[in-house]
BALOBA-1460 file (C-alpha; in Angstrom, 3 decimals):
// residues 257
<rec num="1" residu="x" x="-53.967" y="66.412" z="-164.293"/>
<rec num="2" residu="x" x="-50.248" y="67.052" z="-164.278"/>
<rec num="3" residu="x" x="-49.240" y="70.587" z="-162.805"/>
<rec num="4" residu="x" x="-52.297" y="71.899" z="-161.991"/>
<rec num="5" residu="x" x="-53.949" y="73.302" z="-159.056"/>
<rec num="6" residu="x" x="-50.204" y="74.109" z="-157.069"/>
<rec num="7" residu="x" x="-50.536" y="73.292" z="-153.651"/>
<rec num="8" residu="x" x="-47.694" y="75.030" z="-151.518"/>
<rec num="9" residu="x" x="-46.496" y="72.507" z="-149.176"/>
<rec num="10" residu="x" x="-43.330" y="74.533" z="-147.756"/>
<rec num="11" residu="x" x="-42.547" y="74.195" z="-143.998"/>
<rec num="12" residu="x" x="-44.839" y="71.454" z="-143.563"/>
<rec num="13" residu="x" x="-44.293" y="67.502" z="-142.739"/>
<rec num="14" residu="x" x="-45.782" y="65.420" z="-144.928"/>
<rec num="15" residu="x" x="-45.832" y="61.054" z="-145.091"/>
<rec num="16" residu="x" x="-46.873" y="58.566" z="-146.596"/>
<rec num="17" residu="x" x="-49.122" y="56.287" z="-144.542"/>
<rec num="18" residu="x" x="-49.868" y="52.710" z="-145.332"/>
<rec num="19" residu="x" x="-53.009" y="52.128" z="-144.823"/>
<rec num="20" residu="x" x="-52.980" y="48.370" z="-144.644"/>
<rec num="21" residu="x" x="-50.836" y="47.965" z="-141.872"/>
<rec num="22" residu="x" x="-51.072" y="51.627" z="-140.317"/>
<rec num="23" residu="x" x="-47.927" y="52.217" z="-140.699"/>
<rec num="24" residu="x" x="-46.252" y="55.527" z="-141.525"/>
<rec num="25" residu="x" x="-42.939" y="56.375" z="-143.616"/>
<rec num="26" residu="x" x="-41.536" y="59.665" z="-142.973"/>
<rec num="27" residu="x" x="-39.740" y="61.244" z="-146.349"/>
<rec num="28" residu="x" x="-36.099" y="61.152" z="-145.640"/>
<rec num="29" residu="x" x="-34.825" y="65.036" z="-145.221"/>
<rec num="30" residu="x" x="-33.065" y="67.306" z="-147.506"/>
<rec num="31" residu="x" x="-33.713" y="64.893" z="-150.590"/>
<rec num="32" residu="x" x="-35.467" y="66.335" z="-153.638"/>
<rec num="33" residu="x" x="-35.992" y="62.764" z="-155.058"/>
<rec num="34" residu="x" x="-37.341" y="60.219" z="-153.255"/>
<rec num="35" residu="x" x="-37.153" y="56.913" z="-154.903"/>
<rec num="36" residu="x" x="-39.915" y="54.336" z="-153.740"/>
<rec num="37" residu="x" x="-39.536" y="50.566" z="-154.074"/>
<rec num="38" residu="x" x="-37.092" y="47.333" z="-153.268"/>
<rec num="39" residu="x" x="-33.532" y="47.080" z="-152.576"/>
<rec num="40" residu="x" x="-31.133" y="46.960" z="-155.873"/>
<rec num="41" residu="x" x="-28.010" y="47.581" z="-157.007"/>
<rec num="42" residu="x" x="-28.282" y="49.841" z="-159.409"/>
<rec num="43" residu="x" x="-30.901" y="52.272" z="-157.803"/>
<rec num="44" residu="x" x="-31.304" y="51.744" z="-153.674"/>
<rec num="45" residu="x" x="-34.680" y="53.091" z="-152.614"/>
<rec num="46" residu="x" x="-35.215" y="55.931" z="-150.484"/>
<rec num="47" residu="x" x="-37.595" y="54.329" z="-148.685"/>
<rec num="48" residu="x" x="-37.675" y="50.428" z="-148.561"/>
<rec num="49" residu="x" x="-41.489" y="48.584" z="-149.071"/>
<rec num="50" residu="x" x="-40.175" y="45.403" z="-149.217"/>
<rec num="51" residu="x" x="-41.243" y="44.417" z="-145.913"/>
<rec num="52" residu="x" x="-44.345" y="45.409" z="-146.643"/>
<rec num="53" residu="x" x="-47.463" y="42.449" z="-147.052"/>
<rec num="54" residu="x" x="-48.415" y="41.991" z="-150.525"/>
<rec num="55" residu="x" x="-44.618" y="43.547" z="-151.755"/>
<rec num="56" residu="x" x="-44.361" y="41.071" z="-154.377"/>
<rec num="57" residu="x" x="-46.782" y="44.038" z="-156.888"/>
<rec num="58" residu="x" x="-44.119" y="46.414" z="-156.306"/>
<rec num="59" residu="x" x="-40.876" y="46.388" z="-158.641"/>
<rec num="60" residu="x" x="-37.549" y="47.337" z="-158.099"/>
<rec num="61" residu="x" x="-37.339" y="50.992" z="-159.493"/>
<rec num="62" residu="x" x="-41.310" y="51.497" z="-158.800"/>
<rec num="63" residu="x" x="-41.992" y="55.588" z="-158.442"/>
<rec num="64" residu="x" x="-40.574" y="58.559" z="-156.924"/>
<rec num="65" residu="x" x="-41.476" y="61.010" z="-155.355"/>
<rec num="66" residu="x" x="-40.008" y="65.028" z="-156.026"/>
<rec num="67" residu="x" x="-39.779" y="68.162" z="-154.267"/>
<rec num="68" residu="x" x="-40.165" y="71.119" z="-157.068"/>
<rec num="69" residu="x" x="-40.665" y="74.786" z="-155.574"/>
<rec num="70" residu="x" x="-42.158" y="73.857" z="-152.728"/>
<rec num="71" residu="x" x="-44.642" y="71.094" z="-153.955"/>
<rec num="72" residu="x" x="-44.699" y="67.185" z="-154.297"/>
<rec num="73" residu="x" x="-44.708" y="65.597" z="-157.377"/>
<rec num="74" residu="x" x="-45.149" y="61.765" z="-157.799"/>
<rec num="75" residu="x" x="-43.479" y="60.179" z="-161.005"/>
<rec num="76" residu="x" x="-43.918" y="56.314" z="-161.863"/>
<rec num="77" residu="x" x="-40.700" y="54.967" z="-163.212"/>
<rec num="78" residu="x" x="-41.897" y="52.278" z="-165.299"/>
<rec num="79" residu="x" x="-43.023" y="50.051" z="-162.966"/>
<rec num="80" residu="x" x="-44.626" y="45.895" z="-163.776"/>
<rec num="81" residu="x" x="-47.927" y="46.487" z="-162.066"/>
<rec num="82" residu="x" x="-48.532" y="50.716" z="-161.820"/>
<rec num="83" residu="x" x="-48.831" y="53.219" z="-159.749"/>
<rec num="84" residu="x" x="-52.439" y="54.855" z="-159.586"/>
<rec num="85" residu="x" x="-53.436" y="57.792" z="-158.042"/>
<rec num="86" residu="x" x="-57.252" y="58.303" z="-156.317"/>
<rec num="87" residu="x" x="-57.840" y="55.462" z="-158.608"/>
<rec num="88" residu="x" x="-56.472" y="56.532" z="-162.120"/>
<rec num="89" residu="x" x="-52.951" y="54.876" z="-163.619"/>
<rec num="90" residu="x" x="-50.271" y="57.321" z="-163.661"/>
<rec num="91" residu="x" x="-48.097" y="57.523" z="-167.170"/>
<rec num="92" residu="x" x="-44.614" y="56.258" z="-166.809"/>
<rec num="93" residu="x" x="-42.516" y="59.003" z="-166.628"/>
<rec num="94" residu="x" x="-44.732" y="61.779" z="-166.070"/>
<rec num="95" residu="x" x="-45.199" y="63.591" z="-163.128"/>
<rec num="96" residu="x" x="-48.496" y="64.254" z="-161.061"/>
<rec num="97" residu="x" x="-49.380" y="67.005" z="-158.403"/>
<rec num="98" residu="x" x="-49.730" y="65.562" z="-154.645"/>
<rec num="99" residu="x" x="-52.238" y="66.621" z="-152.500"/>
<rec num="100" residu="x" x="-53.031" y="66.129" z="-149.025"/>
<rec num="101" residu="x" x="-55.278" y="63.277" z="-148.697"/>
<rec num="102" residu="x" x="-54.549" y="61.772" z="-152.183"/>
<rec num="103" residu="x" x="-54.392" y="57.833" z="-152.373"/>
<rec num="104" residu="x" x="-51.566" y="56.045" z="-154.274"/>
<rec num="105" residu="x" x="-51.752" y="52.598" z="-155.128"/>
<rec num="106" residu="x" x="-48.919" y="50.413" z="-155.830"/>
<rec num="107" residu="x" x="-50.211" y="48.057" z="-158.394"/>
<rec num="108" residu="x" x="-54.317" y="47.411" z="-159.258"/>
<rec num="109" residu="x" x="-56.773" y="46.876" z="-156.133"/>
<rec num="110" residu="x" x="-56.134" y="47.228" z="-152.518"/>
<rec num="111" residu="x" x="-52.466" y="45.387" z="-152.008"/>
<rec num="112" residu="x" x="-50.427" y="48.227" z="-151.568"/>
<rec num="113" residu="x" x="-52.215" y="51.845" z="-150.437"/>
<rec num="114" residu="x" x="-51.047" y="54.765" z="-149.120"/>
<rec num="115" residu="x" x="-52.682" y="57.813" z="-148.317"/>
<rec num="116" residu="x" x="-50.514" y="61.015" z="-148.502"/>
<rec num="117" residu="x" x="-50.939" y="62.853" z="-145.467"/>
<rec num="118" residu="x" x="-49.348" y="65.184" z="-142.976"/>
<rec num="119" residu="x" x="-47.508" y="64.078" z="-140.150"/>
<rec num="120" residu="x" x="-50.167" y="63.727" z="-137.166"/>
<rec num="121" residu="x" x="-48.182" y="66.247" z="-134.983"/>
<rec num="122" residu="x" x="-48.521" y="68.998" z="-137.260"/>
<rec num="123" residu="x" x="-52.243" y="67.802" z="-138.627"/>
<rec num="124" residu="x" x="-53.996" y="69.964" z="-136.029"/>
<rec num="125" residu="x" x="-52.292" y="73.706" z="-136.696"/>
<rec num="126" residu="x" x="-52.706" y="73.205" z="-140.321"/>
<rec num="127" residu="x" x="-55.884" y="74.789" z="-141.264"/>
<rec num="128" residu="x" x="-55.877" y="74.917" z="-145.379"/>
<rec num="129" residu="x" x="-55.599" y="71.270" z="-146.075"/>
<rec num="130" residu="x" x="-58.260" y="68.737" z="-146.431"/>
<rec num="131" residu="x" x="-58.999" y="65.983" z="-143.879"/>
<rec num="132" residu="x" x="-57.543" y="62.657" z="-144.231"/>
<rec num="133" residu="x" x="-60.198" y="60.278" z="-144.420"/>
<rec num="134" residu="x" x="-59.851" y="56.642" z="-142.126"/>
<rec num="135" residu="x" x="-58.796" y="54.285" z="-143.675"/>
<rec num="136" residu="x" x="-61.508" y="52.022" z="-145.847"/>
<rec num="137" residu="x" x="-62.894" y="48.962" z="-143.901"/>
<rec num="138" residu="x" x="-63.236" y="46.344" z="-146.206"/>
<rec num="139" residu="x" x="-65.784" y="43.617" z="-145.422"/>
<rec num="140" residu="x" x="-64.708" y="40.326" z="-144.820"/>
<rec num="141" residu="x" x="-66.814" y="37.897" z="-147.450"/>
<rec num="142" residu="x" x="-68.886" y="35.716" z="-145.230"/>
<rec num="143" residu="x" x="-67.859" y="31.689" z="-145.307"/>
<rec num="144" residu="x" x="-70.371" y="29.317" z="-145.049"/>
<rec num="145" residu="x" x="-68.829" y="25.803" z="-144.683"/>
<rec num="146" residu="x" x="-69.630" y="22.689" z="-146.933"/>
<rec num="147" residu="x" x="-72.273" y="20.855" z="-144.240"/>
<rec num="148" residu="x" x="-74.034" y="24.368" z="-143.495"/>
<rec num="149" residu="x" x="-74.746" y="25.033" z="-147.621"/>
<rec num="150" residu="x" x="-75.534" y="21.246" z="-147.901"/>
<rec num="151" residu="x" x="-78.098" y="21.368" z="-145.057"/>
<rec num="152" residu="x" x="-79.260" y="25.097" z="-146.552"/>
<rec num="153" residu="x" x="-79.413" y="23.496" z="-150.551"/>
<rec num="154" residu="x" x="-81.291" y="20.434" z="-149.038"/>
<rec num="155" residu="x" x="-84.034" y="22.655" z="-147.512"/>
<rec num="156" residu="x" x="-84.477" y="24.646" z="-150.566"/>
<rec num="157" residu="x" x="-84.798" y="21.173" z="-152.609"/>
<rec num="158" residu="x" x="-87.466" y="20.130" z="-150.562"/>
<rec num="159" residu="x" x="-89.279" y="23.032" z="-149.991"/>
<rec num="160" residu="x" x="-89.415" y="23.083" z="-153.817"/>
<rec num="161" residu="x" x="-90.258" y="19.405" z="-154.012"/>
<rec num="162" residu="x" x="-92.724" y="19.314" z="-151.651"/>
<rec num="163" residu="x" x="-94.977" y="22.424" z="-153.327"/>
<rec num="164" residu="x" x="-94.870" y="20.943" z="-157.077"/>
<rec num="165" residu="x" x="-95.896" y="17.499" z="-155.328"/>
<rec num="166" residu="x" x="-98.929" y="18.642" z="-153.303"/>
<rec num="167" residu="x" x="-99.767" y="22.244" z="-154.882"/>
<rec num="168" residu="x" x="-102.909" y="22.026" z="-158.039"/>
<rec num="169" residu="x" x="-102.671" y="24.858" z="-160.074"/>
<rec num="170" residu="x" x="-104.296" y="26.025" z="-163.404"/>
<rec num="171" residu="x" x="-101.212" y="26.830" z="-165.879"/>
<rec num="172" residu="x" x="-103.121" y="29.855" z="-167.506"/>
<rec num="173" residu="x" x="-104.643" y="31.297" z="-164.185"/>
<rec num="174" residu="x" x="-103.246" y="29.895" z="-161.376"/>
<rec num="175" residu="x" x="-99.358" y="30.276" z="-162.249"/>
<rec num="176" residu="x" x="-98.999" y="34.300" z="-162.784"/>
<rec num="177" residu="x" x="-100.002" y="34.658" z="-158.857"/>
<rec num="178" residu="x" x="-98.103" y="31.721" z="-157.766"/>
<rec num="179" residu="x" x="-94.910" y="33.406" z="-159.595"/>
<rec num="180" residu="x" x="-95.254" y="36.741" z="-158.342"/>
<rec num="181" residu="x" x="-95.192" y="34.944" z="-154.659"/>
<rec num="182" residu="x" x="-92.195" y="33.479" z="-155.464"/>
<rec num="183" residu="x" x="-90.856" y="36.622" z="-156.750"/>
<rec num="184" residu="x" x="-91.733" y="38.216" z="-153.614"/>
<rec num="185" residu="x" x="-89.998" y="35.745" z="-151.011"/>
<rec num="186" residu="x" x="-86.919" y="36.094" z="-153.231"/>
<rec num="187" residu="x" x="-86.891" y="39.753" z="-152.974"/>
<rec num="188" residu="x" x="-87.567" y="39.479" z="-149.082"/>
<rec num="189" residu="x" x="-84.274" y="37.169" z="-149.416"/>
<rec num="190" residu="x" x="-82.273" y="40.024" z="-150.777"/>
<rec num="191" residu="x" x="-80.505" y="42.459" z="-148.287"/>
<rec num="192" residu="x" x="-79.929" y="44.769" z="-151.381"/>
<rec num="193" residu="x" x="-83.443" y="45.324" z="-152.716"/>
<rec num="194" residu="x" x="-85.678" y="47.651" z="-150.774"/>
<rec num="195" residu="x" x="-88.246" y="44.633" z="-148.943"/>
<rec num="196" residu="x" x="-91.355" y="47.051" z="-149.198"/>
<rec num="197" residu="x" x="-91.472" y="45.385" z="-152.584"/>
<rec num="198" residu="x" x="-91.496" y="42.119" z="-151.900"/>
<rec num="199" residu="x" x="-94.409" y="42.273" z="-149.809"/>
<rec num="200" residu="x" x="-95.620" y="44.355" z="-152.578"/>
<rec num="201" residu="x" x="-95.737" y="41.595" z="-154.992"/>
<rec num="202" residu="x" x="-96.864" y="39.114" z="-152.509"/>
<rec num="203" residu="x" x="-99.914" y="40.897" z="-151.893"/>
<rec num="204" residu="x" x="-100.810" y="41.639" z="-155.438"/>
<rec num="205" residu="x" x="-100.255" y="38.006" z="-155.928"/>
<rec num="206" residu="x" x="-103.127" y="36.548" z="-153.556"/>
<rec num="207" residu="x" x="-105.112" y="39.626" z="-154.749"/>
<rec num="208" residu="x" x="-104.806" y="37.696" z="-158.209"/>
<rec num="209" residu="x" x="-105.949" y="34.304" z="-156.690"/>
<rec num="210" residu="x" x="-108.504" y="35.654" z="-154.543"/>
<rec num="211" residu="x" x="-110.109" y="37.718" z="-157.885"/>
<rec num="212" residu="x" x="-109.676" y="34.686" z="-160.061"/>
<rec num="213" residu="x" x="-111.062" y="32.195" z="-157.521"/>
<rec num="214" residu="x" x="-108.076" y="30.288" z="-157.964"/>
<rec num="215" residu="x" x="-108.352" y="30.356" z="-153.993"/>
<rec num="216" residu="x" x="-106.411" y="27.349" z="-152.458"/>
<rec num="217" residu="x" x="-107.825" y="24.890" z="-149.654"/>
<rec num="218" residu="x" x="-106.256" y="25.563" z="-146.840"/>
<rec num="219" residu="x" x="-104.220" y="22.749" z="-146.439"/>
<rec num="220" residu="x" x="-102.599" y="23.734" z="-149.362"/>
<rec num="221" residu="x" x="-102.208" y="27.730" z="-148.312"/>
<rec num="222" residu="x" x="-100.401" y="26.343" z="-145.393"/>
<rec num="223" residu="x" x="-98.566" y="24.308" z="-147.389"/>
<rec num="224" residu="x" x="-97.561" y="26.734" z="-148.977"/>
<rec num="225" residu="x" x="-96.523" y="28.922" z="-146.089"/>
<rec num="226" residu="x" x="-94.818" y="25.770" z="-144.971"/>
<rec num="227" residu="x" x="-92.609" y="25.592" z="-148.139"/>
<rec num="228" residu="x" x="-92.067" y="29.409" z="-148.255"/>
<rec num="229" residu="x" x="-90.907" y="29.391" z="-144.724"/>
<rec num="230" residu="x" x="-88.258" y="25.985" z="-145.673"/>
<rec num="231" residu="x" x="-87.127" y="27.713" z="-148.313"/>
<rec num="232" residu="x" x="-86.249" y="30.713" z="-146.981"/>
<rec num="233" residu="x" x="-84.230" y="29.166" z="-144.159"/>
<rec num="234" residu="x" x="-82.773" y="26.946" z="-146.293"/>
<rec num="235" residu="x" x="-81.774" y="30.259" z="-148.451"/>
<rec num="236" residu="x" x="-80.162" y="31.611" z="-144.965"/>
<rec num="237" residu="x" x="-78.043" y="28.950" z="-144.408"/>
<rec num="238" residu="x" x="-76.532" y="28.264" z="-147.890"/>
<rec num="239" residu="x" x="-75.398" y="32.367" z="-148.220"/>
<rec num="240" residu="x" x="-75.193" y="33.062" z="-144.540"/>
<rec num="241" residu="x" x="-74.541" y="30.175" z="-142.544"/>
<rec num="242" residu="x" x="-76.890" y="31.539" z="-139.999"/>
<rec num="243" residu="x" x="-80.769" y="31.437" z="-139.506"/>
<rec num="244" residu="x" x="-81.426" y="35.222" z="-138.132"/>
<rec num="245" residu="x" x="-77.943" y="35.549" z="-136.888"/>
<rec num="246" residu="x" x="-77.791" y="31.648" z="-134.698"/>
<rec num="247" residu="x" x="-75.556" y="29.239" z="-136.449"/>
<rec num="248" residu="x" x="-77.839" y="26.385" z="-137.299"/>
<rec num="249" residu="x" x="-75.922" y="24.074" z="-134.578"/>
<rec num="250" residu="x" x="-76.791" y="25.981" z="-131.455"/>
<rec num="251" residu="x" x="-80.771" y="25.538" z="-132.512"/>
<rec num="252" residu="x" x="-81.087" y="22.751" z="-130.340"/>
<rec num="253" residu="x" x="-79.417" y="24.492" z="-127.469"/>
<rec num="254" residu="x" x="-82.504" y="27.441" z="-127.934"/>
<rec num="255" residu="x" x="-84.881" y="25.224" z="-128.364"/>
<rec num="256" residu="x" x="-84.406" y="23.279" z="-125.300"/>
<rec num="257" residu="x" x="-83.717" y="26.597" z="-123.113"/>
């Protein structure tokens, strides 16, 4: 990885741009090292992070960057938590070819990025260099508060409850299909798993009752649509906190439109 590919860079202005508060720091002209990190005594930085959120990752002395024959060069100087590059942990004291576009870390995760771009007034008469990506939208992990997962864990109890209580099935025959009707509502439950298959094994699973004459009375099929249906709201409102996108306290307020 280290000095290959050269990437000429001369006459251009290139920055580093912070991607978690859009911010952008200009390299400071006619320097051929650019030291990156907090203020200190015995080596001031170039340019100053410490304002930055999250700045407690970066140390004193953290990287630099250098200007060699007309390309940029990144160097991590020993730093407490790293410096990675697209990803991958740079080697303290040995230096790595920039590119446009490239993503530098400042410690593991998302605390401190930068992407290494050109500056935006020059971005549209450079032709040879790649386009800088937006910056990655990270999703916000949804929070379901205590009464919501309490009301959502008590449906799924009873929904549970009330099938074993009312539902008369043979354990040899009876309990395959059952299962694979369960197995189908959970998959329905799961925004990751293609749903196509949980109706899949839903259907194979009355096939087996129906074939088996295990076939329930009907006030048990609907109690068993009954259940199904508790349970899967329930199963809304513990992980989401919403029953097909309506918090469960404006219900009443829909109902009595």
């Amino acid at each position: 990885m280290q000095n290959l590919n050269q990437f000429s860079t001369t006459g251009l202005s290139l920055q580093l741009f912070h991607v978690q508060t859009n911010t952008a720091f200009d390299l400071p002209a006619n320097l051929t090292v650019i030291r990156l990190g907090k203020p200190n005594d015995q080596n001031p930085p170039d340019i100053d992070v410490s304002s930055l959120p999250n700045a407690e990752v970066v140390s004193r002395a953290h990287a630099q960057i250098i200007v060699e024959n007309g390309n940029y060069l990144i160097e991590d100087l020993g730093s407490s938590n790293g410096t990675f590059l697209n990803d991958v942990k740079l080697e303290a004291g040995t230096r790595y070819q920039l590119k446009v576009g490239d993503r530098i870390n400042f410690g593991q995760g998302d605390a401190i990025t930068f992407i290494w771009q050109n500056s935006p007034a020059l971005a549209t008469v450079v032709h040879s260099t790649q386009v800088v990506p937006p910056p990655v939208q990270h999703k916000q992990p949804i929070v379901v508060d205590k009464t919501t997962k309490l009301i959502g864990l008590s449906l799924i109890v009873a929904s549970i409850v009330l099938l074993t209580a009312n539902v008369r099935i043979g354990i040899f025959f009876g309990l395959p299909s059952i299962a694979l009707c369960f197995a189908g509502i959970f998959v329905l439950c799961q925004q990751r798993i293609n749903r196509h298959l949980g109706w899949v094994l839903i259907a194979i699973g009355i096939l087996i009752i129906i074939f088996t004459g295990r076939i329930f009375a009907s006030v048990n099929l609907l109690l068993l649509i009954a259940t199904s249906a508790l349970f899967f709201i329930g199963y809304l409102l513990f992980t989401t906190g919403k029953i097909f996108g309506y918090d469960w306290r404006s219900l009443p307020q829909i109902i009595n439109k």
